[in-house]
N, C-alpha and C positions, 0 to 999 in steps of 0.2 A: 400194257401198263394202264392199270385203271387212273379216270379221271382225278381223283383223291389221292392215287399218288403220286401222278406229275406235280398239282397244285401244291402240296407238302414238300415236292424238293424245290420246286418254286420259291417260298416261302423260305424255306430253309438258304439258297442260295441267297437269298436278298439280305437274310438276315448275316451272313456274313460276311457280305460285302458292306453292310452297315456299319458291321463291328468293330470298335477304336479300341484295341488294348493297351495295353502299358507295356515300355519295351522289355520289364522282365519280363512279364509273360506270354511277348511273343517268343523270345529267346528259350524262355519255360518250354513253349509248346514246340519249338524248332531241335531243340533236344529230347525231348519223350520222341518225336518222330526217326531222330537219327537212332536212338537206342532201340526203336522196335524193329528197324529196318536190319540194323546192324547186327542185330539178334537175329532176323531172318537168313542176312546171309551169313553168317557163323553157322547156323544150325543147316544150312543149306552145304556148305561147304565139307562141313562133320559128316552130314549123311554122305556125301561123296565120297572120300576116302574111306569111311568103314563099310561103304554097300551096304547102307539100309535106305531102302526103298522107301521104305514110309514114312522115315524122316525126311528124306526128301523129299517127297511129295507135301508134307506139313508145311515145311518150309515155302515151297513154289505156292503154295495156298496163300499161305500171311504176305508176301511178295505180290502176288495177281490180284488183292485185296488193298494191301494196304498202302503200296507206291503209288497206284493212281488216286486213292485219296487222300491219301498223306500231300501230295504235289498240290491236289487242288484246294486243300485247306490252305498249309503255306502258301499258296500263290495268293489265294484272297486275302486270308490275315494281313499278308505282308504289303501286299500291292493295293492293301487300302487303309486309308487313313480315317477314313469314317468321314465326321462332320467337316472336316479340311479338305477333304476330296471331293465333297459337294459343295464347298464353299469355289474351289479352283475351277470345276463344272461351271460352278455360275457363273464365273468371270469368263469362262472361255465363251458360254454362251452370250452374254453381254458384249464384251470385248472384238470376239471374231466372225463367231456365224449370225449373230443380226445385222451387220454391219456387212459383211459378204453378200448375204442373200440379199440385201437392197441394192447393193452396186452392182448385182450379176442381174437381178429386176429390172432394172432405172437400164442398164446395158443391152437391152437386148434389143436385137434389130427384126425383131419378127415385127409384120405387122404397119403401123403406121408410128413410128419414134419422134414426137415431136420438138423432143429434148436431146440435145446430145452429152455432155460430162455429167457425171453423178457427183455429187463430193458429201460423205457422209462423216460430221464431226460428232464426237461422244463426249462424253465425262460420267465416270463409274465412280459410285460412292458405295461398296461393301454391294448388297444386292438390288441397286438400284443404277437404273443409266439414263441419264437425257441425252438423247438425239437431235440432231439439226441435220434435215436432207436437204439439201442446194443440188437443184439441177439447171442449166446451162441452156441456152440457145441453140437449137439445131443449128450446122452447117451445112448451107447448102452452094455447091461451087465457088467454095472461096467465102458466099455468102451470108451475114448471118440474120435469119426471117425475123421481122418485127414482132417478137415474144420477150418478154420480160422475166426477169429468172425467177425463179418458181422457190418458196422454201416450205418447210413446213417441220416444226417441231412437235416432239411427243417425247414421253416417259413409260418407261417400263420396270415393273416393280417385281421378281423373279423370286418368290419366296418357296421352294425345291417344291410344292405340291399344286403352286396355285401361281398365276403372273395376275396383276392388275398395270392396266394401260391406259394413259390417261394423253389426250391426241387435241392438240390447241388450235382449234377453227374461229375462223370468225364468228360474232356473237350473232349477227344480224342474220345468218345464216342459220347456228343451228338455234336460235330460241323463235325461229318462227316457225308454224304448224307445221304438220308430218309432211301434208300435201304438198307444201310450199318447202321444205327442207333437202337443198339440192343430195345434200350425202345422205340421204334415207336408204337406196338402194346399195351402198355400201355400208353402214348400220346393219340392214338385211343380210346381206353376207356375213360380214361378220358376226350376226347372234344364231346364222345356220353349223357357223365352224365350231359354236359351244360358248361364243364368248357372250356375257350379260351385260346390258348397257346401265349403266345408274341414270336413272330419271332426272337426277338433279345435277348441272352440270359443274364444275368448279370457277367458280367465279370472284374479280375483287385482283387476282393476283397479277395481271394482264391487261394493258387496257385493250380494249376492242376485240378482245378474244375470250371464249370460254374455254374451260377442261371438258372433254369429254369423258367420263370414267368407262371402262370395260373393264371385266370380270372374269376369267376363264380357270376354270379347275384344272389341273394337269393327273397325269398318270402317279403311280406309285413310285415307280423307277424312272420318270420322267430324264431326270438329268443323267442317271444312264445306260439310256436306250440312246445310240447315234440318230437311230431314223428316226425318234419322238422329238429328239431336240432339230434335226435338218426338216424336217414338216413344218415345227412350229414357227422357225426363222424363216421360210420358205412362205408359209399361209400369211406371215406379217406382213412381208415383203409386199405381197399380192395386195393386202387391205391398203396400205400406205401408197400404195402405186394409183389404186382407185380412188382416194381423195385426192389425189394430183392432179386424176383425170377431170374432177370437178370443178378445180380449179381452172382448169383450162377451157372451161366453157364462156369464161368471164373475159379472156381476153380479148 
């Protein structure tokens, strides 16, 4: 199968997992399917009793043709909503897997953990969600080591092709030069995974803190590809974990 014809049924799948019809015509299209089917096996059934061969074979033709793509039309038409299907994508993405992948981050015992409980609070407005991570004082034998709990909030703006992420540092931090700017080297990561930093940070709404803006383009089918949407929650995770770490040079 040439390149040009994988990409066209590419296209062609996406485009009807896109597709929002109206319930007659899904109903429309869910009976043209039973009547050609039904038609196949009638004329399937005919050739059987009168011993015509060739009717039956016509038959098992329209049959080996049209059931499996009769199935995977209905299946898409039906088992998507269109713009409501990507709307509940984006909640799920908000809602669950950013919020997982930072407690399963912040949990992990590889390494040196200088935190122990994660507690990550939300609030989702349509495709928008503010975060607040709270991480906790390591224990150590009953003990808990002289660290102060750590927080740090950010916003994430998910609009199905593109996120914009907007992560609230202190001001003193990032408006002084690159050289001198502790989270430069997470900046760095961050604009290697594709995302774009805004020059200008947001300021005015916060005292003693700026907005940091970032930019990142997503995929076509972003919200649904599993492994597009488990990377990007996963890559957050990693960024948000690294300003922590900055954080903790201060203590």
């Amino acid at each position: 199968m040439s390149e040009e014809t994988i990409k066209a049924s590419g296209d062609l799948i996406r485009w009807l997992k896109m597709l929002a019809l109206p319930a007659w015509a899904k109903w429309l299209l869910a009976l043209m399917m039973v009547l050609v089917l039904g038609s196949a096996l009638s004329l399937l059934v005919w050739g059987v009793v009168t011993n015509h061969i060739e009717v039956v074979s016509s038959a098992v033709a329209i049959l080996t043709v049209g059931l499996p793509i009769g199935l995977i039309v209905v299946a898409l038409v039906f088992g998507d909503g269109g713009a409501h299907k990507l709307k509940n994508l984006t909640q799920l993405v908000l809602e669950r897997e950013v919020p997982e992948a930072l407690r399963q981050n912040l949990a992990s015992t590889t390494g040196y953990a200088p935190y122990g409980a994660c507690h990550v609070a939300f609030s989702v407005s349509g495709c928008i969600a503010d975060y607040t991570l709270t991480v906790e004082p390591q224990t150590f034998s009953g003990e808990i080591r002289k660290r102060p709990q750590r927080s740090i909030e950010f916003k994430l703006e998910l609009n199905v092709r593109k996120a914009n992420l907007v992560v609230w540092l202190p001001a003193l931090a990032v408006a002084s030069s690159a050289d001198r700017n502790p989270y430069q080297s997470c900046f760095f990561g961050a604009k290697s995974e594709g995302y774009l930093q805004n020059d200008v940070p947001i300021a005015g709404e916060r005292s003693d803190q700026l907005g940091v803006v970032f930019i990142k383009l997503l995929g076509e089918d972003f919200l649904l590809n599993p492994g597009e949407r488990l990377y990007f929650a996963q890559d957050l995770a990693f960024f948000i974990r690294g300003l922590l770490s900055v954080e903790l040079q201060y203590d």
